[in-house]
C-alpha positions as CSV (number, residue, x, y, z in Angstrom):
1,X,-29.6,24.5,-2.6
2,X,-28.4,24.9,0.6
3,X,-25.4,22.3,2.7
4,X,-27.0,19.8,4.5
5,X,-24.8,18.3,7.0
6,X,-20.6,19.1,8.2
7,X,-18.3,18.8,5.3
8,X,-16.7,15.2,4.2
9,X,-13.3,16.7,3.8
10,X,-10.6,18.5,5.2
11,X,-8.1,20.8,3.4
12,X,-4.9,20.4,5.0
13,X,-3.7,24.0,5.3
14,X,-7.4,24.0,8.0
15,X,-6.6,20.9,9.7
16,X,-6.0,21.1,13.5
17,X,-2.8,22.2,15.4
18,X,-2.4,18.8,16.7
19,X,-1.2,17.2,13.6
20,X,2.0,17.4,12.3
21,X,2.4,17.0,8.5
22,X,3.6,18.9,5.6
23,X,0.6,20.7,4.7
24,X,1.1,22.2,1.4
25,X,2.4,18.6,0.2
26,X,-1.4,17.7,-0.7
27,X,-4.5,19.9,-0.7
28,X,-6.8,17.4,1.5
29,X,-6.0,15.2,4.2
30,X,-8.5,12.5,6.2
31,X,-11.4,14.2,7.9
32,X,-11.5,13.3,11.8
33,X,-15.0,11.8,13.0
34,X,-16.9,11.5,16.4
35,X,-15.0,9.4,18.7
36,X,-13.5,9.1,22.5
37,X,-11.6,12.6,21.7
38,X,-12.5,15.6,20.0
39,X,-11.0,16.6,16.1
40,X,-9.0,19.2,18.5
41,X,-7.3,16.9,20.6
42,X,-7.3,13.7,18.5
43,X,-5.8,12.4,15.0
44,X,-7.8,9.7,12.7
45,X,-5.9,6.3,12.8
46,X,-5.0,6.6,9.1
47,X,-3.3,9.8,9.9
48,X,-1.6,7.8,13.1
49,X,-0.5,5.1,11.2
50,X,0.9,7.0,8.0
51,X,2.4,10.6,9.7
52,X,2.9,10.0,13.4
53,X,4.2,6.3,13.7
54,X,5.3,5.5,10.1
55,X,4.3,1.9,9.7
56,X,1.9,3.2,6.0
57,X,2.9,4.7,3.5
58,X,-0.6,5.1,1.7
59,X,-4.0,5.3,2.9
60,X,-4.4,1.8,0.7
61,X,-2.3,0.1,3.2
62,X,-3.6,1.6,6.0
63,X,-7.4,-0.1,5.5
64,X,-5.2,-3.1,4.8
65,X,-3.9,-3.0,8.4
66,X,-6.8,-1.9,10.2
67,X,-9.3,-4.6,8.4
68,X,-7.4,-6.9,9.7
69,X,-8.0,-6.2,13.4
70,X,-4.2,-5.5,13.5
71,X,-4.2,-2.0,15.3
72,X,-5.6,-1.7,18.7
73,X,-6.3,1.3,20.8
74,X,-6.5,1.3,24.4
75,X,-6.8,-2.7,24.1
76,X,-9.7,-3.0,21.6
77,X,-9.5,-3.8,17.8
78,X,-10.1,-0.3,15.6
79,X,-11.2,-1.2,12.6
80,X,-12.4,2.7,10.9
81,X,-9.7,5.0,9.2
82,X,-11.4,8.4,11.2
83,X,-11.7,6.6,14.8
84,X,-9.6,9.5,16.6
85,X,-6.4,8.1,18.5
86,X,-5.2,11.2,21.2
87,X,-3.3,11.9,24.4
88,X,-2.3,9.0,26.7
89,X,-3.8,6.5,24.2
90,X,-2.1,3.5,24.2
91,X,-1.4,2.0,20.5
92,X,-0.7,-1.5,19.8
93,X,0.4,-3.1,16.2
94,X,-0.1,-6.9,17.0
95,X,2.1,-8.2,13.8
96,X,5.3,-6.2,14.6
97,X,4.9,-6.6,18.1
98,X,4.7,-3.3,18.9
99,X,3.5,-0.7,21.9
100,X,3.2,3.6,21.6
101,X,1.6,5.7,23.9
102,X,0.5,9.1,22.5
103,X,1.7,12.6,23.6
104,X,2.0,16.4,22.8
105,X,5.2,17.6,22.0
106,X,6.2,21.4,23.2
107,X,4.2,22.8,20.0
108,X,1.1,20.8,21.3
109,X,1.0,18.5,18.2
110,X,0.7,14.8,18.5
111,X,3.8,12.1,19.2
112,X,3.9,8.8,19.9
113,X,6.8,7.4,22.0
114,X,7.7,3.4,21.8
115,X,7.0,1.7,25.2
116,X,8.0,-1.9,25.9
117,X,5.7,-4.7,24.2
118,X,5.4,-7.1,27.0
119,X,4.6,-4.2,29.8
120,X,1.1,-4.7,31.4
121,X,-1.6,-2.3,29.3
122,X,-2.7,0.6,31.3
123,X,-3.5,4.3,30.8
124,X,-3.8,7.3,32.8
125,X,-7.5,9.4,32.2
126,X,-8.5,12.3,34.1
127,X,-11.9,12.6,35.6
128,X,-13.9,15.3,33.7
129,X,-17.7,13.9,34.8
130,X,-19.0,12.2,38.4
131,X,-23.0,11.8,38.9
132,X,-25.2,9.7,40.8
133,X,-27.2,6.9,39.4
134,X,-29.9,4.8,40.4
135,X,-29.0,2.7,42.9
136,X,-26.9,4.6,44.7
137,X,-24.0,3.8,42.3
138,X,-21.6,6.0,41.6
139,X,-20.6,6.7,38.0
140,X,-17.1,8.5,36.7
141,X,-16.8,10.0,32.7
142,X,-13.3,10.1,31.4
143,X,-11.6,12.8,28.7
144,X,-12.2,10.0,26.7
145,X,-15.6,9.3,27.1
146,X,-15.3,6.1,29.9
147,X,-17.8,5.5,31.9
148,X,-16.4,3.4,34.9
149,X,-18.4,2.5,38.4
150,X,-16.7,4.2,41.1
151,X,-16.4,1.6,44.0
152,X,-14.2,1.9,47.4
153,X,-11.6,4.5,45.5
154,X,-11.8,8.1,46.4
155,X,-12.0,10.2,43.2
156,X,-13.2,13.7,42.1
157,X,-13.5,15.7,39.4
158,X,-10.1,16.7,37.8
159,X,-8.5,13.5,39.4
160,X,-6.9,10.8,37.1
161,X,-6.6,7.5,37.0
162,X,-4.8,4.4,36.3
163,X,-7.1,2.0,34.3
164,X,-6.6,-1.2,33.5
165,X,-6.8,-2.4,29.5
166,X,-8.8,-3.2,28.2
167,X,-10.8,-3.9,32.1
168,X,-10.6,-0.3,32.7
169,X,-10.8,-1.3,36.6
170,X,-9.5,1.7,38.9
171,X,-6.0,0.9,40.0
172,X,-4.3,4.0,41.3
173,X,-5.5,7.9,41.7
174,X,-3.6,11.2,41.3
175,X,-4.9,14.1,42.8
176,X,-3.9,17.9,41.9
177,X,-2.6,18.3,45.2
178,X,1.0,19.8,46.4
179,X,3.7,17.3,45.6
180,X,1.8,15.3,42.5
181,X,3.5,15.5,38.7
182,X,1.5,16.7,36.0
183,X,1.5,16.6,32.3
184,X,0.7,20.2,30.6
185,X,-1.6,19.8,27.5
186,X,-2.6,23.7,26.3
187,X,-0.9,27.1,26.8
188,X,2.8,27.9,26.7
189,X,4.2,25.2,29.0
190,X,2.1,22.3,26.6
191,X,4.3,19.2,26.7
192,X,6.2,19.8,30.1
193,X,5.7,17.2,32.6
194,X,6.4,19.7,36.3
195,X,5.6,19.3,40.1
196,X,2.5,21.1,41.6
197,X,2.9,23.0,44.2
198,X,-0.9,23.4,45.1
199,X,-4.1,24.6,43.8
200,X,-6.4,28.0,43.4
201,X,-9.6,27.3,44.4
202,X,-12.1,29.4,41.5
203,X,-15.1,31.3,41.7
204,X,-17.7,32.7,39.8
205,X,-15.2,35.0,37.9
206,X,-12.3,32.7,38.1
207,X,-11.4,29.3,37.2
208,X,-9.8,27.2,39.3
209,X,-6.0,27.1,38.6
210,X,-2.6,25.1,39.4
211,X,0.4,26.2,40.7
212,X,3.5,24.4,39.1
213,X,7.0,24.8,39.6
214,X,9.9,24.8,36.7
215,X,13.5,25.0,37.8
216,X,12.4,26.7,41.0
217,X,10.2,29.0,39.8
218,X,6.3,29.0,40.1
219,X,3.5,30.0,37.4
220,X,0.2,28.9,37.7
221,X,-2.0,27.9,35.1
222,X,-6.1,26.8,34.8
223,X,-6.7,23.3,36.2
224,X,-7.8,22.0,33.0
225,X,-4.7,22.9,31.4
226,X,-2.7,20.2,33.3
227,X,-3.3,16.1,33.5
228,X,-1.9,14.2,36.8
229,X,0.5,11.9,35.6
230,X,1.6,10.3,39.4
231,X,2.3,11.1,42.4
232,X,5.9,11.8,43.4
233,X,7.2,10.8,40.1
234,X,5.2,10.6,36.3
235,X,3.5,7.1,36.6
236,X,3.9,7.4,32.3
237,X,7.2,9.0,30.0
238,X,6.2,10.7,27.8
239,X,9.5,12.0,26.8
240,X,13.1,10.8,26.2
């Protein structure tokens, strides 16, 4: 009889790039499922929790601590071991009174940096969707699958923006544009956070692309390669 459906598991020699564990330590590890991110760009909360942050040391403990409402993501309660946690994702352990935001190291795999507990919640998105609604509203899709009203603010396609948490209201945009600092999340330069020194429009042939500069010298790279961070400076750290 034939497979119905995706596979429940995941052998851990398969699993994606972005996570960072010994591999050949155990034969399966925890099997990513839909969410805000894709299995590609994302790691399952357990996985967070136990090989990223270190606050589990078991899979047991881990549904401990998230039935318990203790781990929130982006502001909201996550509750399911596979609900994918990735980039810019802000990570809160209520009991130990403790903030991470999530990044990609220089081999593209998954980190999470401490940030200060009491700072306000906010994360950066970049605008990947923009349509028209009924009503003549305007609505904006995230990488991570928000949907937020665009009001007054200006934004496009490939901006990002400063949201709120857990409001997600619109409170600063970054545009690609000569003078901006991005974050690079595929390719060679993954994990470098570099000025842009303007953009290549695209055409039928030819995606758009970025130029960035690196110690005074330029390469340019596809625009969905590279996340606006800020403006003249990186509005998040992402390294240190």
């Amino acid at each position: 009889m034939a497979r119905r459906g995706e596979s429940k598991t995941q052998k851990s020699i398969s699993a994606p790039s972005i996570r960072h564990f010994h591999r050949k330590e155990n034969v399966f590890t925890i099997k990513g499922r839909p969410g805000p991110h894709s299995n590609s760009t994302a790691v399952p909360l357990s996985f967070l929790l136990r090989e990223v942050i270190g606050v589990a040391d078991s899979i047991k403990e881990c549904k401990k601590i998230l039935s318990e409402g203790s781990v929130k993501v982006n502001g909201k309660a996550r509750k399911k071991l596979e609900f994918p946690a990735g980039i810019f994702d802000l990570i809160e352990i209520v009991p130990l009174k403790k903030k991470y935001r999530l990044f990609l190291d220089r081999k593209g795999r998954l980190k999470a940096k401490e940030i200060d507990f009491k700072s306000k919640d906010f994360k950066v998105s970049k605008i990947v969707g923009k349509r028209a609604i009924r009503g003549g509203k305007v609505m904006l899709t995230t990488n991570e699958g928000f949907i937020i009203e665009q009001r007054k603010e200006k934004v496009n396609v490939d901006d990002s923006v400063k949201l709120s948490l857990p409001e997600l209201k619109i409170e600063g945009t970054y545009r690609p544009e000569k003078g901006s600092t991005a974050f690079v999340v595929a390719g060679i330069h993954v994990g470098k956070t570099l000025k842009v020194e303007g953009v290549v429009p695209g055409d039928i042939n030819k995606e758009k692309a970025v130029k960035l500069s690196e110690e005074g010298k330029e390469f340019e790279t596809v625009l969905k390669n590279v996340f606006v961070v800020g403006k003249d400076k990186a509005e998040i750290e992402v390294l240190g």
